[in-house]
Each structure stands twice: as C-alpha cells, then as structure tokens.
C-alpha positions in Angstrom: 27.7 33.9 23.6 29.0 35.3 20.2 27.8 35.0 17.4 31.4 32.6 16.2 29.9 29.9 18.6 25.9 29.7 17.8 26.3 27.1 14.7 24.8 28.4 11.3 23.3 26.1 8.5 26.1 28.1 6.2 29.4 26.1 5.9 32.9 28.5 7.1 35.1 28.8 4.5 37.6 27.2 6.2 34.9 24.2 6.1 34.4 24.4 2.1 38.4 24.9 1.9 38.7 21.7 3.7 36.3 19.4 1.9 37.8 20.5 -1.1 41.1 19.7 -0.2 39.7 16.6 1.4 38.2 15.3 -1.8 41.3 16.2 -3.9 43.6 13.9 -1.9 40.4 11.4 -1.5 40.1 10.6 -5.3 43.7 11.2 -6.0 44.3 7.6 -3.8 41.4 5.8 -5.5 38.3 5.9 -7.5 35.4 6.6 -5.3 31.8 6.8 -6.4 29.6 9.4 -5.2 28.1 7.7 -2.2 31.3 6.9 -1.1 33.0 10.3 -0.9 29.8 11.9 0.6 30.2 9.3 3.1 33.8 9.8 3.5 33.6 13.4 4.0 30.8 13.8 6.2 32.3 11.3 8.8 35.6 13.0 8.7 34.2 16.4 8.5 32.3 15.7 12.5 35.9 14.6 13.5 37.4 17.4 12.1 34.7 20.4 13.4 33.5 19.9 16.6 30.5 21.9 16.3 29.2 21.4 12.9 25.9 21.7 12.6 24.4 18.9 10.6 23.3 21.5 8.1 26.7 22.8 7.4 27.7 19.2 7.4 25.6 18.1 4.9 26.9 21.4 2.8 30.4 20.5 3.7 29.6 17.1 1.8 28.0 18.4 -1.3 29.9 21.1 -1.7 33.0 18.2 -2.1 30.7 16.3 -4.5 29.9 18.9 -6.3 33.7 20.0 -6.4 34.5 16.5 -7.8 31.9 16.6 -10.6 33.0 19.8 -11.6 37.2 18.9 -11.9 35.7 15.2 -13.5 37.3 13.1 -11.1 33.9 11.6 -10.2 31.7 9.3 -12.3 29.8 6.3 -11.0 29.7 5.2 -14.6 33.5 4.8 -15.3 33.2 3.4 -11.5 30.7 0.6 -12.8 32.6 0.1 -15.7 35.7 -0.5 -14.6 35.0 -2.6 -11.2 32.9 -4.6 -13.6 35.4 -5.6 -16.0 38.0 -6.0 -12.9 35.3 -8.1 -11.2 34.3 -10.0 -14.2 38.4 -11.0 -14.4 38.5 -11.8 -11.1 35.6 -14.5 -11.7 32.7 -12.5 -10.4 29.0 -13.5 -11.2 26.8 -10.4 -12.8 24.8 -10.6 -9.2 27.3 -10.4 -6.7 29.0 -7.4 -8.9 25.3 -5.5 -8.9 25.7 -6.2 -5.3 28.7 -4.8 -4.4 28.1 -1.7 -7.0 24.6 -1.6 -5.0 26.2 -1.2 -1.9 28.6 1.2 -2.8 25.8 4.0 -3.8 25.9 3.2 -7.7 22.5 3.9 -9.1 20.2 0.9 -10.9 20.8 2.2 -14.6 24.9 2.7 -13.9 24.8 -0.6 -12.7 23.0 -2.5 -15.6 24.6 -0.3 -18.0 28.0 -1.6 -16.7 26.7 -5.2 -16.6 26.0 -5.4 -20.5 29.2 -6.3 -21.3 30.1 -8.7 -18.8 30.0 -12.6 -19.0 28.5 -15.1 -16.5 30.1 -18.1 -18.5 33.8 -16.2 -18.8 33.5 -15.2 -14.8 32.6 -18.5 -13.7 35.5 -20.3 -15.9 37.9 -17.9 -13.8 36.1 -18.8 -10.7 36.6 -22.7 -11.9 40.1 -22.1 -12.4 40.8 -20.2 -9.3 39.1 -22.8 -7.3 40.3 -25.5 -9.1 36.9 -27.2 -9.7 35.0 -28.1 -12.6 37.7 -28.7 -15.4 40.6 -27.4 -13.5 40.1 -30.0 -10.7 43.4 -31.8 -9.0 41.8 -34.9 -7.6 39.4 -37.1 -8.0 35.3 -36.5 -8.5 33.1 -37.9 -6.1 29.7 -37.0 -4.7 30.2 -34.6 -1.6 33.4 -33.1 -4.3 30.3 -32.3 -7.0 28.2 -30.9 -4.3 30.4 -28.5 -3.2 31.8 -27.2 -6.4 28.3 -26.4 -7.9 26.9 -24.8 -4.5 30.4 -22.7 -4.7 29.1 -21.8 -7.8 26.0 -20.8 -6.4 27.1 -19.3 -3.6 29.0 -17.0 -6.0 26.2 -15.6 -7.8 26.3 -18.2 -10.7 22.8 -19.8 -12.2 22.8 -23.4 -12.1 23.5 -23.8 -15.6 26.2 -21.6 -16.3 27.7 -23.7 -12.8 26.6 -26.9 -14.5 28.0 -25.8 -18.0 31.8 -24.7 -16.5 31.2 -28.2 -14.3 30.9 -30.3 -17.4 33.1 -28.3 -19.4 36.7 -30.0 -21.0 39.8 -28.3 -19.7 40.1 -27.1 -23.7 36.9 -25.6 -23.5 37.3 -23.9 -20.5 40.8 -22.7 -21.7 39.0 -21.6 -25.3 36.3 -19.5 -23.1 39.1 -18.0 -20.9 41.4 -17.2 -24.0 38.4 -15.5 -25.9 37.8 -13.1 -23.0 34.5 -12.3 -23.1 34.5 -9.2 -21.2 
C-alpha cells in the first residue's frame, strides 16, 4: 500500500478546493443556514470521495462553513429574519415558524430574536383568508364548519384566542389587521 491510499484525518486540497467551490454554487441558489450546508456538504462530499475518512469529512465540511462565514454569505440570523417575516406573510403561527427554524439547525436565541417582530393575530388573519374561514368564509356557519376552522387554527400553531379572535372577527377588521401589516 502507499501512502496515497491509507486515509489521513488531513483533508487533500483537491478536497478543501471542492467544498469551497461546492458551498459557492450552494448559497449562490439559496440561503442556507449553517446546519444546512454542513449537512449538504458532508453528504455530497462521501458521494464525491470514496475513501474519505470521516475525519477529513468532517474538515471538508467546516472548512466550507468556515469559507461561508468568512465571504458573509452565511448568517442564521438574516436566515431567521427573513423566513420569519416570509412565514409570518404566508400566515404562519410564531410556533410552527420556531419549528421549522428549529429543524433547520437555527440556534434558540436566532430564533426568538427573529420572532420579536412577528404577529400571531396578523399570521392567523392571512391563514383565515387563505382558508377562507373565520371572516373570509363562503358558506354558511354551522357546528362541525366552527369545529374545524378553530382546530385548523390549532393545528397551525395558533392559541385559542388569537383562533377565537380572527374567528369572531368582521371582515373590516380582518381587512384593517391585514392592511396594517404587523410584521
């Protein structure tokens, strides 16, 4: 055996040259937070290099992290921020956002941070409309049509009461909350 085939824990520089490369054309297609791009580049870095060592891929990946950080085309903050507030117009509770930004790798603080500014009563008067329920509704109310318009809300991530509140609202008061755009 030579020494080219016994797998170090030091990353080629063909390796680094690729995960930089790799996280370039990564983040220039879409905003990734940092979870997301380790990920990314770890799986595609044991397709790409058959015998990677899972020291040199763990390298491979922070090295493209790291890379990102440096050219500031990686923030988890500005990630929050703006998937909040396109989350928030897309009628998103506050929980199922921390969720999803949870899920994604997006540390606690980033996460409340982000969800200071948003609005449970805006989101849920999108949801409404969207769903045509509440205010927005087509046909007529009865008991099973309540039921499952307030556990929609619920399933949604929406407390009772802001469900309730949006349920009971006018159609002008729902269209006032919308138009002031609480975001």
């Amino acid at each position: 055996m030579t020494d080219e085939t016994i797998p170090s824990d030091i990353p080629t520089p063909r390796m680094l040259s690729w995960a930089r490369n790799s996280a370039s054309y990564r983040l220039e297609r879409r905003m990734m937070t940092e979870k997301q791009l380790f990920d990314a580049i770890t799986r595609k870095a044991k397709e790409k290099f058959e015998d990677i060592s899972a020291a040199q891929l763990k390298a491979v990946a922070d090295f493209a992290v790291k890379f990102a950080y440096d050219n500031k085309v990686l923030d988890d903050s500005a990630y929050a921020e703006i998937s909040t507030r396109s989350a928030v117009r897309g009628g998103k509770s506050k929980r199922a956002i921390a969720q999803k930004l949870t899920a994604k790798g997006v540390s606690g603080e980033k996460v409340e941070a982000a969800l200071e500014a948003a609005d449970d009563l805006y989101a849920a008067a999108i949801f409404a409309r969207k769903r045509a329920f509440g205010p927005f509704r087509r046909v007529e109310l009865d008991d099973k049509r309540k039921a499952k318009e307030l556990s929609a809300f619920a399933r949604n991530g929406f407390s009772f009461e802001i469900g309730k509140k949006v349920f009971d609202m006018s159609f002008e008061d729902a269209e006032e909350v919308i138009l002031s755009g609480h975001l």
